[in-house]
Chimera marker file (.cmm) of the C-alpha trace (Angstrom):
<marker_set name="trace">
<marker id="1" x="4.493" y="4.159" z="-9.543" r="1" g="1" b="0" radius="0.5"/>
<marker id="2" x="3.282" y="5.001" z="-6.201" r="1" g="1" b="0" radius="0.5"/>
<marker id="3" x="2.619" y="8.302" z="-6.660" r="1" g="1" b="0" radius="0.5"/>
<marker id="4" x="0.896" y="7.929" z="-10.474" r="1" g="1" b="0" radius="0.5"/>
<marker id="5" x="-1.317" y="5.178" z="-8.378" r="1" g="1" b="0" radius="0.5"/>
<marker id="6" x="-2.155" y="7.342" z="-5.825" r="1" g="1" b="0" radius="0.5"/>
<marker id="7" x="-3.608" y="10.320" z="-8.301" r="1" g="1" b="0" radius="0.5"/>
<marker id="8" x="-5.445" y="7.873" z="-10.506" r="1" g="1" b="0" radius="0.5"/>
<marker id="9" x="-7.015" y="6.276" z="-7.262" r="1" g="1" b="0" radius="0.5"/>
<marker id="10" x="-8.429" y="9.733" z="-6.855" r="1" g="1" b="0" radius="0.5"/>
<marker id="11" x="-9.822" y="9.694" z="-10.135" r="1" g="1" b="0" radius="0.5"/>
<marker id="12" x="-13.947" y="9.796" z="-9.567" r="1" g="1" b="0" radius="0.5"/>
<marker id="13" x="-15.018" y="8.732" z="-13.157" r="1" g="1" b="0" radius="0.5"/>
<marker id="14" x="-14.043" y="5.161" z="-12.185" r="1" g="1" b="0" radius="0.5"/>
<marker id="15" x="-15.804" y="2.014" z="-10.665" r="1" g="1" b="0" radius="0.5"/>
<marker id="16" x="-15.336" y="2.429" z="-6.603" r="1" g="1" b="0" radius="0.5"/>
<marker id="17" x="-13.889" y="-1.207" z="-6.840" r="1" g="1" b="0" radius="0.5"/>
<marker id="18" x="-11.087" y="0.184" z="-8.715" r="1" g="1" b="0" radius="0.5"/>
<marker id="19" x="-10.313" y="2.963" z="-6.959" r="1" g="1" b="0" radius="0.5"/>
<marker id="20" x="-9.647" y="0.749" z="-4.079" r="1" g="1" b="0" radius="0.5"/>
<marker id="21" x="-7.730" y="-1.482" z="-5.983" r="1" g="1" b="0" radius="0.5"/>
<marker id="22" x="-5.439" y="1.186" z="-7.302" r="1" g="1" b="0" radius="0.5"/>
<marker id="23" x="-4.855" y="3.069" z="-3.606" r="1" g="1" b="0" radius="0.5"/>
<marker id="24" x="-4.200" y="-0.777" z="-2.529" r="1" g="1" b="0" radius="0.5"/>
<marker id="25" x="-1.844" y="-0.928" z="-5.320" r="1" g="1" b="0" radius="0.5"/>
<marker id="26" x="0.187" y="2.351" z="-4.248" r="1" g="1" b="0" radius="0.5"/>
<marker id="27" x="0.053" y="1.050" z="-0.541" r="1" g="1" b="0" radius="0.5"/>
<marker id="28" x="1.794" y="-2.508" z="-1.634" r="1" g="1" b="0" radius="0.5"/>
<marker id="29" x="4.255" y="-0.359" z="-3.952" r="1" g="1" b="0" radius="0.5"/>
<marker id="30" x="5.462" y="1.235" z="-0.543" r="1" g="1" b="0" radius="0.5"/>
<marker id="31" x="5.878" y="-1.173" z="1.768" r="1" g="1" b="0" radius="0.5"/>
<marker id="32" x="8.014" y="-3.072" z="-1.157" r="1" g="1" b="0" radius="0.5"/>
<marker id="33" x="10.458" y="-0.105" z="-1.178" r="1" g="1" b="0" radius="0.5"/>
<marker id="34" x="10.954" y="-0.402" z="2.501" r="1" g="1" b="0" radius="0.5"/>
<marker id="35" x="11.768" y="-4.356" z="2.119" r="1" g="1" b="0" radius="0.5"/>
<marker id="36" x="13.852" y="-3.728" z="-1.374" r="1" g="1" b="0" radius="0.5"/>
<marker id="37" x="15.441" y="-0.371" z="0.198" r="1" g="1" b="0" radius="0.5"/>
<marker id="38" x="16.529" y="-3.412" z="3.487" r="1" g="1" b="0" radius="0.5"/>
<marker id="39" x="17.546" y="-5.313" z="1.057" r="1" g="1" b="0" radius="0.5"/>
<marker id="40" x="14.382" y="-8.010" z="1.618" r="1" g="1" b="0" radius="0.5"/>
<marker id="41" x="12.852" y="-9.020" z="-1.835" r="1" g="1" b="0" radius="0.5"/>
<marker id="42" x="9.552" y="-11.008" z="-1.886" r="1" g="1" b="0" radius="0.5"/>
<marker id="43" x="8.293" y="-13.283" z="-4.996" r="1" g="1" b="0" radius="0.5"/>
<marker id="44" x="5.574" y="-15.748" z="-5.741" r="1" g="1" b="0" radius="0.5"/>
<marker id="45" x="2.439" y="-17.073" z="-4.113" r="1" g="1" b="0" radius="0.5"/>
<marker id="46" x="1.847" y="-14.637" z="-0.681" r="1" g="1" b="0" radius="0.5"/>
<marker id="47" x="4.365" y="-12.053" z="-1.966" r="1" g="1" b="0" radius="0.5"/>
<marker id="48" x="1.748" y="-9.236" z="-0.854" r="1" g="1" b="0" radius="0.5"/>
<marker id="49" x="0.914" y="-11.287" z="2.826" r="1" g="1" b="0" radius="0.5"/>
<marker id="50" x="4.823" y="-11.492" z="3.280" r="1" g="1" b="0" radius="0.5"/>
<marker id="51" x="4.935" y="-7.785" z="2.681" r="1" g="1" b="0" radius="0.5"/>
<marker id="52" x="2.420" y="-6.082" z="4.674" r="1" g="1" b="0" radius="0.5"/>
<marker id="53" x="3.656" y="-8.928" z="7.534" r="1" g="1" b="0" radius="0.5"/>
<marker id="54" x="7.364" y="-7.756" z="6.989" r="1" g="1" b="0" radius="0.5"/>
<marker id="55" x="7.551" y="-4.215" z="6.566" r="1" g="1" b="0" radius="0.5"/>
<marker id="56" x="6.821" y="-3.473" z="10.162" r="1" g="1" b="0" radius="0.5"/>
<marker id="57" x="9.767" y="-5.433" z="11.609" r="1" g="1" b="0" radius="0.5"/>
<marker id="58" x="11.696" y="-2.498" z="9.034" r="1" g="1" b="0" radius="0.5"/>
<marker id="59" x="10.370" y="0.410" z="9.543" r="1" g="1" b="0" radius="0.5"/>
<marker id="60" x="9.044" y="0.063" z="13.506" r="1" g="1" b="0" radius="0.5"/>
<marker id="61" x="6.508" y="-1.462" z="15.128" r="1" g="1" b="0" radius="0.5"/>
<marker id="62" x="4.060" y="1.551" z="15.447" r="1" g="1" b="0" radius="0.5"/>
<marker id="63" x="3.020" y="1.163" z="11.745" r="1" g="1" b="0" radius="0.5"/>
<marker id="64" x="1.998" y="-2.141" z="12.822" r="1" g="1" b="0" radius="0.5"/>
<marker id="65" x="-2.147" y="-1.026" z="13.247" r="1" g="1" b="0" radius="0.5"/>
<marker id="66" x="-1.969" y="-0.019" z="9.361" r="1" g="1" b="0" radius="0.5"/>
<marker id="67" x="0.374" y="-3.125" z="7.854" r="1" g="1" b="0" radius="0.5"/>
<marker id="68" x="-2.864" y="-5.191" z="9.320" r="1" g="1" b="0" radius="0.5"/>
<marker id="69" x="-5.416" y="-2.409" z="8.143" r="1" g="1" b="0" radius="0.5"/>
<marker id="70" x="-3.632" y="-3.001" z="4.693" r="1" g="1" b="0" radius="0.5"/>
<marker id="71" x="-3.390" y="-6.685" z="5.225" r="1" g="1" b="0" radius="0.5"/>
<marker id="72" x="-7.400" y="-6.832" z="5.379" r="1" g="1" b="0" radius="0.5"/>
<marker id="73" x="-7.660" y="-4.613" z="2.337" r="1" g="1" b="0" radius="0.5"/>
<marker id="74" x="-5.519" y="-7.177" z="0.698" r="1" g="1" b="0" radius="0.5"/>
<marker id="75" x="-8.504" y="-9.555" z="1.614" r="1" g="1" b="0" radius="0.5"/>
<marker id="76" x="-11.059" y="-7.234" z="0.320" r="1" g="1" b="0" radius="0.5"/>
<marker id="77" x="-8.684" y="-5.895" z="-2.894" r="1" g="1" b="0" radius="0.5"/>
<marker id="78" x="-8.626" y="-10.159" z="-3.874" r="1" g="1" b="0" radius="0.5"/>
<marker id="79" x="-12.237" y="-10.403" z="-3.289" r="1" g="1" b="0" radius="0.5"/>
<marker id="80" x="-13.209" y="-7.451" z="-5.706" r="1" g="1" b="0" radius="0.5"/>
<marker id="81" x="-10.002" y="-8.287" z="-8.510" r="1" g="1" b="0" radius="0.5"/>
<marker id="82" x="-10.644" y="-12.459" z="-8.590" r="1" g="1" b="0" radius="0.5"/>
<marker id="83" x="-14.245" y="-12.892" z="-7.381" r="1" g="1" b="0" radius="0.5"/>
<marker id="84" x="-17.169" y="-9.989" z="-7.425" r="1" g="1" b="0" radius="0.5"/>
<marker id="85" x="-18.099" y="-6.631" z="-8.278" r="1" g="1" b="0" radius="0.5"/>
<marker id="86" x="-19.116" y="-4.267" z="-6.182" r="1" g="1" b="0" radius="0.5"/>
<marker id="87" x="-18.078" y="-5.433" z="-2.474" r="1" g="1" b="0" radius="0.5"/>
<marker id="88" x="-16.343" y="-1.728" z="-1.834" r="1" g="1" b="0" radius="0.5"/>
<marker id="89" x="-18.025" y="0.708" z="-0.993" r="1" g="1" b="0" radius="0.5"/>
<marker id="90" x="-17.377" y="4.897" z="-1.020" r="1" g="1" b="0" radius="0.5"/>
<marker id="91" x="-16.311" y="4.799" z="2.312" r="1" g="1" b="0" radius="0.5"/>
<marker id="92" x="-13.337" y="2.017" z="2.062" r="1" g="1" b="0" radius="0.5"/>
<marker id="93" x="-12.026" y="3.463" z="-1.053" r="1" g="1" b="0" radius="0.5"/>
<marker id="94" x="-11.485" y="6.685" z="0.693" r="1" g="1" b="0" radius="0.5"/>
<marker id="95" x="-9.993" y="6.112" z="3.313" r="1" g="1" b="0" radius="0.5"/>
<marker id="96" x="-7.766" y="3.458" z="1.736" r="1" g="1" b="0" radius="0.5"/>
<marker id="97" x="-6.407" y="6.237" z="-0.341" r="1" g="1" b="0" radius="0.5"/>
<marker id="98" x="-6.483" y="8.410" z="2.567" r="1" g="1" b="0" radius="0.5"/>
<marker id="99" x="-4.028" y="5.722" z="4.520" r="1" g="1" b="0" radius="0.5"/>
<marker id="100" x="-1.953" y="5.156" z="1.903" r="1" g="1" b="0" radius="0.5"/>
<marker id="101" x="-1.379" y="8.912" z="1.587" r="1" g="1" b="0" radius="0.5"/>
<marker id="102" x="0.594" y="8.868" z="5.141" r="1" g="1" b="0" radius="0.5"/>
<marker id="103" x="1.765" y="5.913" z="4.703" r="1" g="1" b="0" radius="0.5"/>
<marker id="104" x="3.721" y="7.459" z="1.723" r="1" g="1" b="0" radius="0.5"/>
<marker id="105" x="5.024" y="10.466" z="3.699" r="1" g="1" b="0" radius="0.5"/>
<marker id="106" x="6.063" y="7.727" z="6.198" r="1" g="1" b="0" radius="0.5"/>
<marker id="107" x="7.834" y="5.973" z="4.063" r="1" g="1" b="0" radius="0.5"/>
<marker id="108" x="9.805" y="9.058" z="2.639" r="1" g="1" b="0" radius="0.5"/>
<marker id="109" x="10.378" y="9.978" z="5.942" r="1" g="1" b="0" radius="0.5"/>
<marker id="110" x="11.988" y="6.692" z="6.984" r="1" g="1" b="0" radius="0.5"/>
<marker id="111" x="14.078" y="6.796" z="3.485" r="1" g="1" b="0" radius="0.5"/>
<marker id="112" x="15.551" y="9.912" z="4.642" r="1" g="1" b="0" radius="0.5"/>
<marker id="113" x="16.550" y="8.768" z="7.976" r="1" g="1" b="0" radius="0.5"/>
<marker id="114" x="17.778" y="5.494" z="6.774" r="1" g="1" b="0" radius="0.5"/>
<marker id="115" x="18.461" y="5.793" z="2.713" r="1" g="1" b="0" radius="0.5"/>
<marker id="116" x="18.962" y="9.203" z="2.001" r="1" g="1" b="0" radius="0.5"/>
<marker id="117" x="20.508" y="8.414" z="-1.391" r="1" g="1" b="0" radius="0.5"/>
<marker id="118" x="17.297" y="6.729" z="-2.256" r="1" g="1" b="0" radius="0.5"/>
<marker id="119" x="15.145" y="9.812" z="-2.175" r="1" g="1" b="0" radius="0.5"/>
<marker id="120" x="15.735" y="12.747" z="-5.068" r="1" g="1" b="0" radius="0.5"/>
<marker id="121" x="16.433" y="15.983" z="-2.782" r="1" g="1" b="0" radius="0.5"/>
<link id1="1" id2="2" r="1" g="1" b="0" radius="0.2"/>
<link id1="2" id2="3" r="1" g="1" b="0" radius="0.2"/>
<link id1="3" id2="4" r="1" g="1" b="0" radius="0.2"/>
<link id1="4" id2="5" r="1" g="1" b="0" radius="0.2"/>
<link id1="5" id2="6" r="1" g="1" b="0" radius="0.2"/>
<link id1="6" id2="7" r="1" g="1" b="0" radius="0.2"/>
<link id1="7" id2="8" r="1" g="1" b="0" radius="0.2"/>
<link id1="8" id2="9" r="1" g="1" b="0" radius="0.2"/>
<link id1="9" id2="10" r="1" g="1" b="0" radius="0.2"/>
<link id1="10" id2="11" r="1" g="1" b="0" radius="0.2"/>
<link id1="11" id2="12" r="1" g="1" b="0" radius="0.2"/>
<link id1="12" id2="13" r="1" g="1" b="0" radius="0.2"/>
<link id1="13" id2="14" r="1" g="1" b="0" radius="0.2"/>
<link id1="14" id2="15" r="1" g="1" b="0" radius="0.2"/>
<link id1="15" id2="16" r="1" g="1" b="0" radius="0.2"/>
<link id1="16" id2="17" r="1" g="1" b="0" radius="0.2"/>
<link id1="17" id2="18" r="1" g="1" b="0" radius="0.2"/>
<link id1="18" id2="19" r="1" g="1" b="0" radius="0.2"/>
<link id1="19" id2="20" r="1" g="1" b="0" radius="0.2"/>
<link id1="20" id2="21" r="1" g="1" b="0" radius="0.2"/>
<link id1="21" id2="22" r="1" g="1" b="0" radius="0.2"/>
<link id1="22" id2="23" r="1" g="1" b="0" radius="0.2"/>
<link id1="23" id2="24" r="1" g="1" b="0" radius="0.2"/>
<link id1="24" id2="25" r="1" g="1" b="0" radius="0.2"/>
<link id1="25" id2="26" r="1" g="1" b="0" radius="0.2"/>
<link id1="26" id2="27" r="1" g="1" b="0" radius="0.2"/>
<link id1="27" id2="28" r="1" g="1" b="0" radius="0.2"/>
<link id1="28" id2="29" r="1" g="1" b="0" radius="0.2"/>
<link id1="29" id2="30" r="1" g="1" b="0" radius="0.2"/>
<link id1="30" id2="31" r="1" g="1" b="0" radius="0.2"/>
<link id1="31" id2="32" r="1" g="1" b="0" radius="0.2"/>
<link id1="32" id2="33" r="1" g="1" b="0" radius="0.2"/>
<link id1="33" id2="34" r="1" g="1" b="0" radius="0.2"/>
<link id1="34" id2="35" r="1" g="1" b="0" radius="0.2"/>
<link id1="35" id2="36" r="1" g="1" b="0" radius="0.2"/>
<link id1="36" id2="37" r="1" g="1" b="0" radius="0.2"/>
<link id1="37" id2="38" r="1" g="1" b="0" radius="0.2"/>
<link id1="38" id2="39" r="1" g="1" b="0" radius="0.2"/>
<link id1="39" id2="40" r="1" g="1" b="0" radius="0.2"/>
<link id1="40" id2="41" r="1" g="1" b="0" radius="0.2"/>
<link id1="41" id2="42" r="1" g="1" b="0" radius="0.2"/>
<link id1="42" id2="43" r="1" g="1" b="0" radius="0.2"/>
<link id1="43" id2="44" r="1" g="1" b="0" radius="0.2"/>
<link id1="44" id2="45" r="1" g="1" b="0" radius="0.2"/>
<link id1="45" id2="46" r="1" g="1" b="0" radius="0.2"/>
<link id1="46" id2="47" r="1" g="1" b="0" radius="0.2"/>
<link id1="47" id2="48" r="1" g="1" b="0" radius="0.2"/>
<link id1="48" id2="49" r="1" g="1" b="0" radius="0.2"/>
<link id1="49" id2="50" r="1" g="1" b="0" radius="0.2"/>
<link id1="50" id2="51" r="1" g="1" b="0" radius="0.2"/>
<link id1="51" id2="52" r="1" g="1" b="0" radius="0.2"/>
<link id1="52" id2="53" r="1" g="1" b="0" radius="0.2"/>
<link id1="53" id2="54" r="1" g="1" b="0" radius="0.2"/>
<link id1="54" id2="55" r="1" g="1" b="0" radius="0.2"/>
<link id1="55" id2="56" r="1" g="1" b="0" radius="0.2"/>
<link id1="56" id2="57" r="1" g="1" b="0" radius="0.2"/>
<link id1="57" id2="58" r="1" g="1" b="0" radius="0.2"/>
<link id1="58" id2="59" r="1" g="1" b="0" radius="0.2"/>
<link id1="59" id2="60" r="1" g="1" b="0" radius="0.2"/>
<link id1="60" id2="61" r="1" g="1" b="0" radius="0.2"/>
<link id1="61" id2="62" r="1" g="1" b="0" radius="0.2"/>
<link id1="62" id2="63" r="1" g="1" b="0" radius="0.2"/>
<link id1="63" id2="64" r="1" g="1" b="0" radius="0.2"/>
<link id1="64" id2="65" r="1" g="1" b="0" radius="0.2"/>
<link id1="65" id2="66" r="1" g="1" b="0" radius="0.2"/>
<link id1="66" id2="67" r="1" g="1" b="0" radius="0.2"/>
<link id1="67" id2="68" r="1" g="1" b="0" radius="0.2"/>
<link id1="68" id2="69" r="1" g="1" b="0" radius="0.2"/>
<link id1="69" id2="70" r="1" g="1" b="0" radius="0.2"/>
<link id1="70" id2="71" r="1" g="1" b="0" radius="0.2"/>
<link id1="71" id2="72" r="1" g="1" b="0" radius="0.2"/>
<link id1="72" id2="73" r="1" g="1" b="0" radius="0.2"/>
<link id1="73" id2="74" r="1" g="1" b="0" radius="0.2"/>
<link id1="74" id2="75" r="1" g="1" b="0" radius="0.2"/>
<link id1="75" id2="76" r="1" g="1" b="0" radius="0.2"/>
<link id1="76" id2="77" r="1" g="1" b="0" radius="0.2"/>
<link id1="77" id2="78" r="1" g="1" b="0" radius="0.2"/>
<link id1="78" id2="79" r="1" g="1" b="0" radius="0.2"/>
<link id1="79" id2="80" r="1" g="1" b="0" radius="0.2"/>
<link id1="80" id2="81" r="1" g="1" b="0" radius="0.2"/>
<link id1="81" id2="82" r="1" g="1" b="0" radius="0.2"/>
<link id1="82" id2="83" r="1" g="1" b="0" radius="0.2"/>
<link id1="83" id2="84" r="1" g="1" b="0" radius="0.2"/>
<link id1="84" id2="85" r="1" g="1" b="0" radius="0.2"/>
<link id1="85" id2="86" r="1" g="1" b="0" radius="0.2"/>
<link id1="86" id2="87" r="1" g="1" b="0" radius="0.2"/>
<link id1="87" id2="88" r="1" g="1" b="0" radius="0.2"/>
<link id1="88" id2="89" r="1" g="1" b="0" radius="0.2"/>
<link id1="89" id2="90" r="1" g="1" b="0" radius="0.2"/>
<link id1="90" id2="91" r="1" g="1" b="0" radius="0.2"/>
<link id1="91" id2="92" r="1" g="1" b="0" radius="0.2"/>
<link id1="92" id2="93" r="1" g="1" b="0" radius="0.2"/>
<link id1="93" id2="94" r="1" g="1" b="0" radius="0.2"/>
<link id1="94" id2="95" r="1" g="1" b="0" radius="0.2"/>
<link id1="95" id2="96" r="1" g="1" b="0" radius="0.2"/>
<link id1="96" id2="97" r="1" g="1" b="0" radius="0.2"/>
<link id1="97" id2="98" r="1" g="1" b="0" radius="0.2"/>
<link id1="98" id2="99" r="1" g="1" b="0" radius="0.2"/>
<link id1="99" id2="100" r="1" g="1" b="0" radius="0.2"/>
<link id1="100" id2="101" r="1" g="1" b="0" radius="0.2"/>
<link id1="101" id2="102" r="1" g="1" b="0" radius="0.2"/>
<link id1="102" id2="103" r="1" g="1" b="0" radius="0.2"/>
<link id1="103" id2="104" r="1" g="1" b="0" radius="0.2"/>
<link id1="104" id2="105" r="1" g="1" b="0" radius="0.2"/>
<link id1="105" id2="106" r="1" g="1" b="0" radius="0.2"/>
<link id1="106" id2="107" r="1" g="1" b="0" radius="0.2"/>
<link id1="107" id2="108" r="1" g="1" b="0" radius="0.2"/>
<link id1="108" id2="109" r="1" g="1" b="0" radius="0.2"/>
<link id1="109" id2="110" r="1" g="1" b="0" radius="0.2"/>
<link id1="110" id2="111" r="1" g="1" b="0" radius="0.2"/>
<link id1="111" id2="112" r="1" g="1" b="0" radius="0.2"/>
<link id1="112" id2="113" r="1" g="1" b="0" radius="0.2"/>
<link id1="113" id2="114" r="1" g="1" b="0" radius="0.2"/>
<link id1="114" id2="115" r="1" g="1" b="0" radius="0.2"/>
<link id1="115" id2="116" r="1" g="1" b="0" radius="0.2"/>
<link id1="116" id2="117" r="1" g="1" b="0" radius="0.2"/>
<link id1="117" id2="118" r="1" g="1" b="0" radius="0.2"/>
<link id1="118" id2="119" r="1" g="1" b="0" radius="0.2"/>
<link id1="119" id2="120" r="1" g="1" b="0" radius="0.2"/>
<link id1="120" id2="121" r="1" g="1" b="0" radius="0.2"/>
</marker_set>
């Protein structure tokens, strides 16, 4: 789901606001398979705050800068999904997707050294 969110986040023949939304999407994706590959499951109101708070206890504390980068889009991915249009601009979509990108590679890499049987060889 990650990765089919991280393509269509690419996509440039939809709204900027979406884009974001969808690279936010593939970022919260993510840092859930770190907490469900621990064993941590989150549910209900503040299940993406819990995340993005917890995943850096998991997988080290040097990916704390981008669980709070994340954290903020969370503010600004809420703001765009439950109350206006057009509050992203070019420039946060892009490098949202361009975050979650690593972040993806940095989660593989941590499932290798820690799960290997979760990632297809």
């Amino acid at each position: 789901m990650a990765d089919r969110d991280l393509k269509d986040a690419a996509v440039k023949d939809i709204s900027v606001d979406l884009r974001f939304t969808t690279a936010y999407q593939a970022a919260f994706q993510l840092a859930t398979i770190v907490l469900a590959a621990s064993g941590v499951r989150t549910t209900g109101t503040g299940h993406h705050w819990v995340t993005f708070n917890v995943f850096p206890e998991l997988l080290g504390r040097e990916v704390q800068g981008l669980a709070d980068y994340f954290d903020q889009c969370r503010g600004k991915r809420n703001l765009s999904e439950y109350d206006r249009a057009g509050e992203i601009s070019e420039g946060e979509a892009k490098e949202l997707l361009g975050g979650a990108r690593k972040f993806r590679a940095t989660v593989l890499d941590w499932l290798r050294a820690h799960h290997p049987r979760l990632v297809s060889r």
